[in-house]
N, C-alpha and C positions, 0 to 999 in steps of 0.2 A: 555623329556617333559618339555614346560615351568611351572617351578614351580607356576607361577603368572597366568594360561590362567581358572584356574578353578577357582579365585576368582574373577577377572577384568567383572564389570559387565555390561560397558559400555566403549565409546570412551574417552569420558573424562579422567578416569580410568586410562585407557592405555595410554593415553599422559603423566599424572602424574607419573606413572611409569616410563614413559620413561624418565622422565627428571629426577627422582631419581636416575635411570640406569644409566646415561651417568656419573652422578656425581660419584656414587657409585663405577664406575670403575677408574676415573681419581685418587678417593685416595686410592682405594686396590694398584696403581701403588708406590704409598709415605710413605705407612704405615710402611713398613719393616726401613726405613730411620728415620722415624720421630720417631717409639719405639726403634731403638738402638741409638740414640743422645736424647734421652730423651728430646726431642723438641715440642715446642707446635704448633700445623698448621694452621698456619697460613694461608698456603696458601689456604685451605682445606676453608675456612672463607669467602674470598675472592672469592673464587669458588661459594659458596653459596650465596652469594649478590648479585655476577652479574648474576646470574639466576632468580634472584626473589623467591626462596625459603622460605625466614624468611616472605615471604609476605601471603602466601598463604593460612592460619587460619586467618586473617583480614574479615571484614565484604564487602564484593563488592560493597557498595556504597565509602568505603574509598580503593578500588584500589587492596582490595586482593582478591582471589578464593572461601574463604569461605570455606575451604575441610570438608568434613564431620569426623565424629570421625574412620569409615570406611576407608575411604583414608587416614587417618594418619597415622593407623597404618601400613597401606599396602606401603607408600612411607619411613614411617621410617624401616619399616622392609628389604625392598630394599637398602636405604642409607646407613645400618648397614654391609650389606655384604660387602663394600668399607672398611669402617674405624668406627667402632663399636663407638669409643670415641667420632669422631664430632657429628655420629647420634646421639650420647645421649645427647650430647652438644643443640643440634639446638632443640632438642624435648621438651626441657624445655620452650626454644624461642615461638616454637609453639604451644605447648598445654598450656601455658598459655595465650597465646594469644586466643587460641578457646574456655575457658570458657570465657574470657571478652567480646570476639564475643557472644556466647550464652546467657549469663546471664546481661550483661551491668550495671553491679553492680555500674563501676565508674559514676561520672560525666561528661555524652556528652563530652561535649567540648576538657575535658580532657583527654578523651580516642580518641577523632576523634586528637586531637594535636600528642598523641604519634604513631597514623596511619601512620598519614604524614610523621613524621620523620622516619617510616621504610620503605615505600615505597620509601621515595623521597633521603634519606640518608643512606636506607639501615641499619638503626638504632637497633644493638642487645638488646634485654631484660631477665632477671631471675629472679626469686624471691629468696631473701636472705632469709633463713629462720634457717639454722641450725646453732648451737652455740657449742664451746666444750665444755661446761658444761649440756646444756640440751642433746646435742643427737641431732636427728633427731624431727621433728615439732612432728609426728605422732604418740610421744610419750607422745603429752600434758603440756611439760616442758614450764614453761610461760620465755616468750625471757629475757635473762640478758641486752640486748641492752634497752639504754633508750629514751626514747623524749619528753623533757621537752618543753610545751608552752611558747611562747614569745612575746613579743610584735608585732614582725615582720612575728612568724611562728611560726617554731619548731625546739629545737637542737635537734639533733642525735648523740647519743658515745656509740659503741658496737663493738664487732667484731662477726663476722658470717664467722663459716667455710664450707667447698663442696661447693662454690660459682661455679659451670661448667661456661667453657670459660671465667673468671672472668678477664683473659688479654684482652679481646676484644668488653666486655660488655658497651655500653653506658648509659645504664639504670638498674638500682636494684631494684625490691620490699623487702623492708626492713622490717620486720615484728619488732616491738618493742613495750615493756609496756609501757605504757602512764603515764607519771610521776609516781608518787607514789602508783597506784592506780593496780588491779591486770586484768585491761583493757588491750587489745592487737591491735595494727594497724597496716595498712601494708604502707609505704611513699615510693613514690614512687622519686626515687634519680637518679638524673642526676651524673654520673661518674666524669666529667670536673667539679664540682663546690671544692671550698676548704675544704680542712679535710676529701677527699676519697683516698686512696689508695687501693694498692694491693699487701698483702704480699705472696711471693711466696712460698709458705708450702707444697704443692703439691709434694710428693715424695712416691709414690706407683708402686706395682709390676703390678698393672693392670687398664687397663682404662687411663693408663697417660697420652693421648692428650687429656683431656677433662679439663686438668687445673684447677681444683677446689679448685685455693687457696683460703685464708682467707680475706674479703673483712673485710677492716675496716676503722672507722667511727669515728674522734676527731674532736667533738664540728661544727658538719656540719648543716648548716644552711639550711631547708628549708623553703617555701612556705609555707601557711594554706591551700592550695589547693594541696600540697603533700598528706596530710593524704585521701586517697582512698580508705581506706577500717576500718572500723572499728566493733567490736565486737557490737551486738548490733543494729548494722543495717543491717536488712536483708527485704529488701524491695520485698514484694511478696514470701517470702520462700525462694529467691535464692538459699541463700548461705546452704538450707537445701540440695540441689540435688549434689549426688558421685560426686567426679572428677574424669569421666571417662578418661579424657585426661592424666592419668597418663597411660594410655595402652600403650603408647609411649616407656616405659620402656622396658614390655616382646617382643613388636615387636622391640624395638634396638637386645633383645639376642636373642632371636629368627633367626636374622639377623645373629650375628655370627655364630649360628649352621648350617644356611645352606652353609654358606661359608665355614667351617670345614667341611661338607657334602660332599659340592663340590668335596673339594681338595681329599679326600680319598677317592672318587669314582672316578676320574680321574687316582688317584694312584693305584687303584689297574687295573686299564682297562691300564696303562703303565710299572709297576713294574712288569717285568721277573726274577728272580734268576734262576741261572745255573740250583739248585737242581728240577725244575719244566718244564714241555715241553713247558708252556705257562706263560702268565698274571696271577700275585694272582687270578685276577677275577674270574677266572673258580675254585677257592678253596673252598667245600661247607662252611667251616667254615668263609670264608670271606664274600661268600655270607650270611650265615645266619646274622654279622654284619651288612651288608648294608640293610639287611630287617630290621632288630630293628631300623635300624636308620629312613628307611622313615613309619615305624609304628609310632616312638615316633612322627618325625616331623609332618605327619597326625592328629594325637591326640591332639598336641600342634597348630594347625596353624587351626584348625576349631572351637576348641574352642575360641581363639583371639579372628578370624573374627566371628564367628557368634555372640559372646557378643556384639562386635562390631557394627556389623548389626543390632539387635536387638535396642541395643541405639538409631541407627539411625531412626529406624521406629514406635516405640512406645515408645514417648517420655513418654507417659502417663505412664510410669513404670517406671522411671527415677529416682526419688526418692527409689524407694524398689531395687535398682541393684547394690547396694554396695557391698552385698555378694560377688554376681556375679564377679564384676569387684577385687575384693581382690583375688579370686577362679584362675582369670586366671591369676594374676599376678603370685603366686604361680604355680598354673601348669606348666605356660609356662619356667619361666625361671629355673626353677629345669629341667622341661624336654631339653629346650635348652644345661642344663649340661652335662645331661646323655648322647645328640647327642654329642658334642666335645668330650667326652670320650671315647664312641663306636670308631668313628673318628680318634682318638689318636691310639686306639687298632689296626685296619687295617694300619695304616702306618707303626705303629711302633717306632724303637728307634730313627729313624731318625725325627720324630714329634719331639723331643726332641735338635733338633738342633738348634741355634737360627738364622740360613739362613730359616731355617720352617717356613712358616708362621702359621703351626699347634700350636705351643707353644704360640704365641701370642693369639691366640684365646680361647686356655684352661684358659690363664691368663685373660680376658677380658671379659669371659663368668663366671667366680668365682663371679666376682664384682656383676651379679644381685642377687644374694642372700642378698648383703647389702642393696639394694634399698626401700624405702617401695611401700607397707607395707611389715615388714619383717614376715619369714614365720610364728613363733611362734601365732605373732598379728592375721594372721590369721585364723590360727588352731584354736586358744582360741574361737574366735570370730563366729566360725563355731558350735563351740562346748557347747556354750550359749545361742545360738539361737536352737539348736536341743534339749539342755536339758530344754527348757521352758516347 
């Protein structure tokens, strides 16, 4: 059964799909290459450009699709079963682009300027935000990065590391304090101008085409029309409403569990050993594996979408769904874990081999446990709200 025909709830839908699908298989074909050369893909980038991809959370008067928070997740979840690492690469590209679409925090002009250059340039985007010294943003650490006012603008000196796709990025949201003071803004940085670099630090067992090296930042000159986002101005409440568009996340691992899925239900309907008259298949102990596995997946993949759903139809709750959306981060990519593991069990020791692509995905499905929000934040946060 297509895994996809019980959520697709219209044509649209299924084109989006489709064009995640075609992508999603061109780099399951590169993947085994690109994680044993420890290579960043490039070409996997390239792929995604000249599709129109990085477009498609844009607002459709500026040339994108406008996806809903629904079909994000449902095409990253698809693009993940390819190559795990661009999905979670380009998901940043794109759900930061669809709160900017939703909420229009920036200044017009300046937000319709950086349209252009991704439809017409194919122009990649991220927000810089994590530092080795603070951790992760979500942890409330005020940015070590500075930006001192000038005459002309603002300088920039920081470094920021997990910058995803950080080789191919033309644009940064730069989160830093505002001189002296313990204000926080995000500037938005053009790559090509002087004093941006890319130091390549990125040397992890898992997720490593996602190239999250350390973006840094000496004495780089911007604009007054950089600063695009500051503490303190939240025009209408915006910036009170979840970022649901971090769903991106659980449906990237997600993504990998059904591809692990995949492979160990193929493997057992072709893995004969002498000592059996058939296919493991027919093993009830294999089968009762492949049932835990499409229980978890069930459990984990309605939860997603229905939070999902939900976002998209009643906005008016939108603010109160943070629980929510922290709830499924945590379910989903824990449960993601559990499928590559089950997964791992049915194949066997040969998952273990690095011609497997089974090992690559145990290693790549670890990584959403780091992401935020992490699980602990959660837990706490569940658990403050029930003890009021």
């Amino acid at each position: 059964m297509d895994l996809y025909e019980s959520y697709i709830q219209n044509e649209r839908q299924r084109k989006l799909v489709g064009l995640a699908g075609r992508l999603a298989d061109s780099f399951s074909e590169r993947g085994e290459a690109y994680d044993r050369q420890d290579a960043f893909p490039y070409e996997n980038f390239e792929d995604l450009k000249k599709s129109g991809y990085g477009a498609l959370s844009l607002p459709k008067e500026y040339g994108g699709e406008e996806i809903s928070l629904y079909e994000l997740v449902m095409i990253q979840e698809r693009l993940a079963t390819g190559d795990a690492a661009t999905a979670l690469s380009i998901g940043w590209h794109l759900g930061g682009l669809m709160e900017l679409t939703e909420t229009r925090l920036w200044e017009e002009e300046v937000f319709k300027d950086l349209c252009e250059k991704i439809t017409a340039n194919y122009a990649l985007i991220n927000r810089a935000a994590t530092e080795p010294a603070t951790g992760s943003p979500t942890r409330g650490g005020l940015p070590e990065t500075k930006a001192m006012k000038t005459e002309e603008g603002w300088t920039l000196t920081g470094r920021k590391s997990f910058t995803s796709m950080a080789r191919v990025l033309d644009y940064s949201l730069v989160s830093a304090t505002i001189g002296d003071t313990d204000e926080k803004g995000f500037f938005l940085v053009d790559h090509d101008i002087e004093g941006v670099s890319i130091d390549e630090t990125w040397d992890t067992m898992s997720m490593k085409g996602t190239g999250s090296d350390d973006l840094v930042l000496t004495d780089v000159q911007v604009p007054p029309s950089a600063l695009v986002e500051r503490d303190g101005l939240n025009p209408d409440g915006k910036n009170d409403i979840p970022k649901a568009w971090l769903l991106h996340i659980p449906a990237c691992y997600i993504g990998v569990a059904i591809a692990a899925r995949n492979y160990a239900i193929q493997f057992a309907k072709d893995y004969s050993p002498n000592s059996l008259p058939g296919p493991i298949k027919d093993v009830p102990e294999v089968q009762r594996k492949i049932g835990e596995m499409e229980l978890e997946l069930f459990k984990a993949r309605q939860i997603l979408y229905s939070v999902a759903d939900k976002w998209g139809r009643e906005p008016q709750k939108r603010k109160d769904m943070a629980q929510e959306l922290a709830s499924v981060k945590h379910v989903v990519t824990n449960s993601a874990f559990q499928i590559v593991d089950t997964a791992m069990r049915i194949v066997g020791a040969k998952s273990l081999f690095r011609s497997n692509p089974m090992q690559r995905y145990y290693r790549d499905v670890r990584a959403g446990l780091h992401n935020p929000p992490m699980d602990d934040m959660v837990i706490g946060v569940l658990a403050k709200i029930a003890l009021k």
